[in-house]
N, C-alpha and C positions, 0 to 999 in steps of 0.2 A: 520389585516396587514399581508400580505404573512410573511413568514417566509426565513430569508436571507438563500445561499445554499451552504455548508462547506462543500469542496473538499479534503480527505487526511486529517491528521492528525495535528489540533492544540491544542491549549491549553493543553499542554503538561507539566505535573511537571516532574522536572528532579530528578537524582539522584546521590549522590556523591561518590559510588562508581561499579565497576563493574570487574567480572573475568572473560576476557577473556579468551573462549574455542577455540581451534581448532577445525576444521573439523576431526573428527573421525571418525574409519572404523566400518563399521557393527559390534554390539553389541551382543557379546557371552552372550547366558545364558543358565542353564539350563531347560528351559522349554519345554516341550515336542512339536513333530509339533502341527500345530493349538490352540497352545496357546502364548500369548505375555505376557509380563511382564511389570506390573504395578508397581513403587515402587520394592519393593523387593515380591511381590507376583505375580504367574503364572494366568494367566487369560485364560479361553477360549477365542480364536478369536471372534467366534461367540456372544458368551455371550457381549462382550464389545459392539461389532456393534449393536446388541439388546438394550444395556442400551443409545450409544449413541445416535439411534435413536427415543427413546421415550427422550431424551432431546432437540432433535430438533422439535420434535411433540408438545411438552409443548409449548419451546418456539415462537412455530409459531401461534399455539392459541394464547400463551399470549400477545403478540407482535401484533394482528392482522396482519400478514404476509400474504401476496399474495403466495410467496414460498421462498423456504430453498434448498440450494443444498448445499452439503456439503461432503467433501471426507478424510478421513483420515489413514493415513500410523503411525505404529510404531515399530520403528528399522529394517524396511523393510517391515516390513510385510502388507500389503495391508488391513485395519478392516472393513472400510465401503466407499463407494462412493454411495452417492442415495439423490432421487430428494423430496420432499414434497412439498404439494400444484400445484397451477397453475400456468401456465402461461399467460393463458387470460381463458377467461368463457368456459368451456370445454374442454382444451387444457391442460393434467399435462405439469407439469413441467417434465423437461427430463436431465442426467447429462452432457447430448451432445450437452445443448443447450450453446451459448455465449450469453456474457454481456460486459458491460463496467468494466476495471480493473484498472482503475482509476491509484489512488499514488502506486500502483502495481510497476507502470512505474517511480515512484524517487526512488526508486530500483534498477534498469535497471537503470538509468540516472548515478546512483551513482556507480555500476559498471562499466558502460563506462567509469567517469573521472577519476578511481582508476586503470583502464587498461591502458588506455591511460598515466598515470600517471608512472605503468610501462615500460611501450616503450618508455619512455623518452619525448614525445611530449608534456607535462604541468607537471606541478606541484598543489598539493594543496594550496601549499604558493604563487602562482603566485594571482598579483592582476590586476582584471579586468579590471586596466586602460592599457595591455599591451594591448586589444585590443579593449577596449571601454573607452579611456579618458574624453570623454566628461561625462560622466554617476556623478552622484553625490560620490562624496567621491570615485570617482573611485582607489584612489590610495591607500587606505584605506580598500576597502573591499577584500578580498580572494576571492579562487574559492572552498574553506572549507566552508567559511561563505556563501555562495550560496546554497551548498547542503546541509547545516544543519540549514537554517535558523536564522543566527548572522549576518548578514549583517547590520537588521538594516532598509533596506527598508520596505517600506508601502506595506501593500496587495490591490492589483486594486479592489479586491473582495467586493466591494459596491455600493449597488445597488443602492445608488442617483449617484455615478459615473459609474458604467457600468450598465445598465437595462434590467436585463437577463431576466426579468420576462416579459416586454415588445415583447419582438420577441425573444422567447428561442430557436429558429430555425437559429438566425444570425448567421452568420459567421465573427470569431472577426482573424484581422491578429497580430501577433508577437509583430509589432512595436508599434501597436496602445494598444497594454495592456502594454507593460512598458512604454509608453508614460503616462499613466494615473496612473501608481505604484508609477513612477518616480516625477512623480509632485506632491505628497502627502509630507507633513512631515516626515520625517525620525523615526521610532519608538524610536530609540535610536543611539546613537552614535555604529560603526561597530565594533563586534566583543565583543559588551554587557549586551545584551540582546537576549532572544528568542523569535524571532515573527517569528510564520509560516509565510508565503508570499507566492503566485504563482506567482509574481513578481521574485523574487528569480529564478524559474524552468525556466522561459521564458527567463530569462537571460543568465542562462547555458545553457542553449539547442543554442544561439547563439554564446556562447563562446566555445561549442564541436563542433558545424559546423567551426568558424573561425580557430579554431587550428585545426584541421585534414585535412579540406578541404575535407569535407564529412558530407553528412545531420545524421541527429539525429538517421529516420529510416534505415540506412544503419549502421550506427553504433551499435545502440539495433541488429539489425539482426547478426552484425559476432559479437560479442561479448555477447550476452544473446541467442536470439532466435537459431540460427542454433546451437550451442555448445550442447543445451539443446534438442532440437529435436520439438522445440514447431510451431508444425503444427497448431496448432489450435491459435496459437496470433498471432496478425499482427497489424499496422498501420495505420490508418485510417484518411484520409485529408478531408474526410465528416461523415456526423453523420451516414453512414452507418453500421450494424453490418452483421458478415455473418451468413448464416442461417445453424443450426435450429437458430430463436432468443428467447433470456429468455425478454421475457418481462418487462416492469417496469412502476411503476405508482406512483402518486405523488400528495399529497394536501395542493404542496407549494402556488398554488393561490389562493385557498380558496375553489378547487371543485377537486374529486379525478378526474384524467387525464391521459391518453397515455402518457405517457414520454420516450418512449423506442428511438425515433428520436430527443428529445431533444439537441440541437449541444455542443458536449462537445469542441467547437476549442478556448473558452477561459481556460479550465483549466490547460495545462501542455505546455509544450515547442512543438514547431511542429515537427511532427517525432514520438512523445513519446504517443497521445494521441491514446489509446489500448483496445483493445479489447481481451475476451481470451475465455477459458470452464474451468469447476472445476478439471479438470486432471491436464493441461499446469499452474493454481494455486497452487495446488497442488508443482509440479515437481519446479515450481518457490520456491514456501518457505522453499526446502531443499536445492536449492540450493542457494541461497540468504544468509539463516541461515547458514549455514554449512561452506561457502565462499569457495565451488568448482569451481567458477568462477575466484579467486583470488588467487594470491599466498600468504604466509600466513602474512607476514608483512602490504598487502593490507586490508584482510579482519581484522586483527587486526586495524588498520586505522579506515574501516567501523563500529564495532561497539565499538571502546572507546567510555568514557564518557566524551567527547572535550567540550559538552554542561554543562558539570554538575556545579552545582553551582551558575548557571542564572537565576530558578528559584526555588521555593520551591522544597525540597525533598517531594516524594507520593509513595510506595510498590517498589522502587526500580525500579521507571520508570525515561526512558530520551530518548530525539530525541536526534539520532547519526548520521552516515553520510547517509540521505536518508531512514534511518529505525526507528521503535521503540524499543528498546532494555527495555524489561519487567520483572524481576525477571529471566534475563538471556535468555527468549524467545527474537527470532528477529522476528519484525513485519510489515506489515505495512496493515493501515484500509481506505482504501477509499469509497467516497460516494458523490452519484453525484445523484440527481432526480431519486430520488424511487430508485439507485441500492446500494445497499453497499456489503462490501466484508471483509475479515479478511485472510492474508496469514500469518502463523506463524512454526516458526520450534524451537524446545529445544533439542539445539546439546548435552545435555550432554544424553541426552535420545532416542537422535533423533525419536522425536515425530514432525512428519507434522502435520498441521492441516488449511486444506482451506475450507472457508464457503463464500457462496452468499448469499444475500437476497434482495428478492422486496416487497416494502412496501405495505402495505390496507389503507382503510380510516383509522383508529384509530393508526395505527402507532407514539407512539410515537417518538421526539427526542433523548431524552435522557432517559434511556441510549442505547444506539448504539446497535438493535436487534443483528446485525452481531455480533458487540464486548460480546457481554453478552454471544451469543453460543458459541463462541472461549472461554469465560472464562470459563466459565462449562466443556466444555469437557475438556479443559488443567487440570482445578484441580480434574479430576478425573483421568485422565490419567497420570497426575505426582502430586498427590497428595501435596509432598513436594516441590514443584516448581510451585507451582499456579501461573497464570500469575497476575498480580494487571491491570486491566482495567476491565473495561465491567460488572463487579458485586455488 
């Protein structure tokens, strides 16, 4: 039996409590140049980039990976960006190549509503019958419980009701995936539980168009992409990627396969469905984590712990507004047909860490090649602040 295909981050145990950091400025130490500071010890640059790329070596072996790109900054300071593996038969991989960045973008979605939130045009507390009454429980659910998943609604995400596996090339519109979210049982009554949904994202991405009066991808663009500089992400209204592409492959039907065209147009809100490179990921999970996009009431907002308590506690993990908040790492892991990804920043340390991956035949699911290199390299890089995922 194919194997169902999990977009973004669920099943998620949360946590009941969490310290809000600030974004903080570049971290004084004394370590001489070309050394960073690990924990309370000086590390050569070079030495670090050396350890972390015989950890991504390992885990591409062991993972049966196609390829690893992966780039990471600490306290500025630039350790490694570089490619392992291929991208098709002869072809390396390259760090200039793009992929799909998947729940990257309920990141970006969840900046746009915390922005927007500032300029006074919504609120988090506003409930989505202000602009969708008909919708179930409309009067009931938030535009909070949207972006963090308490709504309550059902995920369209099955495949006796969508059949992605049947024509993965279709193009699915807006209406017709919470038409099919919406007509499922309610997981729980709004605002009680945690179920991921991309019923949920489909539904904000209509509720930031009707409140602004402006699409989703003009909004990600002045509010994330131009602020940031991110030449290399964009939007994408077909399953086109621009070139160089990183290839991806997949043996959800039962034989490995080209998945690099695969149409992602049922996974996120229209507007949102993105494309990037491991720099523009990168440059994403400092700013995301760090909350230079928000002011600082906002990005407290984005990662409390709103969720905690909904489901079991696990290492001090919880989905907050749009991200994962890990041991005080902000996250988010998406994965989509053969590509996965991991953007992660630890504002006390300000350690980035962005990783790609595309799967081989032996790829397992679980656990999450991407999430497992993000966890390695965090717990060597902050030793005391290991992230709790992916190990």
């Amino acid at each position: 039996m194919a194997k169902q295909v999990v977009f973004g981050a669920a099943n998620i145990a949360l946590a009941c409590s969490f310290l809000v950091l600030p974004a903080l400025p570049a971290k004084a130490t004394d370590c001489a140049n070309g050394q960073i500071l690990l924990g309370e010890i000086c590390v050569e640059t070079e030495e670090a980039a050396s350890t972390i790329g015989r950890m991504v070596e390992d885990s591409k072996d062991r993972f049966d990976l196609t390829a690893a790109i992966v780039s990471v900054e600490v306290g500025g300071t630039p350790v490694l960006t570089e490619a392992f593996g291929t991208s098709m038969a002869g072809i390396p991989a390259r760090p200039e190549m793009h992929f799909r960045n998947g729940a990257v973008a309920i990141a970006y979605l969840a900046s746009v509503l915390l922005r927007l939130q500032e300029d006074g045009v919504l609120s988090l507390d506003d409930h989505l019958s202000q602009w969708f009454p008909d919708y179930p429980r409309a009067d009931d659910v938030t535009l909070a419980m949207l972006i963090n998943s308490t709504s309550g609604y059902a995920d369209y995400v099955n495949l006796d009701l969508l059949p992605l596996y049947e024509d993965p090339f279709r193009q699915f519109q807006p209406e017709e995936l919470i038409e099919i979210g919406l007509s499922q049982p309610m997981a729980c009554d709004p605002g009680t539980c945690f179920n991921y949904a991309h019923t949920n994202i489909v539904i904000l991405g209509e509720v930031l168009s009707a409140a602004s009066g402006r699409s989703v991808e003009d909004l990600i663009d002045d509010y994330v992409l131009a602020p940031l500089a991110l030449e290399n992400t964009r939007s994408e209204s077909t399953p086109v990627i621009q070139q160089p592409v990183l290839h991806a492959f997949t043996a959800e039907r039962g034989v490995l396969e080209d998945s690099t065209y695969w149409n992602p147009s049922w996974t996120l809100a229209e507007g949102s469905i993105m494309t990037t490179d491991i720099g523009d990921l990168l440059t994403s999970a400092i700013a995301i984590g760090s909350g230079s996009l928000l002011a600082p009431d906002s990005y407290s907002e984005m990662v409390a712990p709103t969720t905690a308590g909904l489901a079991p506690f696990s290492n001090q993990t919880y989905y907050a507004l749009g991200v994962l908040v890990t041991n005080d790492w902000v996250v988010q892991t998406p994965s989509f047909a053969g590509y996965a990804a991991v953007m992660a920043y630890l504002p006390s340390e300000q350690i980035g860490i962005a990783v790609a991956v595309t799967s081989g035949a032996e790829t397992p699911d679980s656990p999450r090649p991407a999430n497992t290199i993000f966890s390695e390299i965090g717990a060597y890089l902050a030793p005391e602040t290991a992230p709790g995922i992916g190990r």
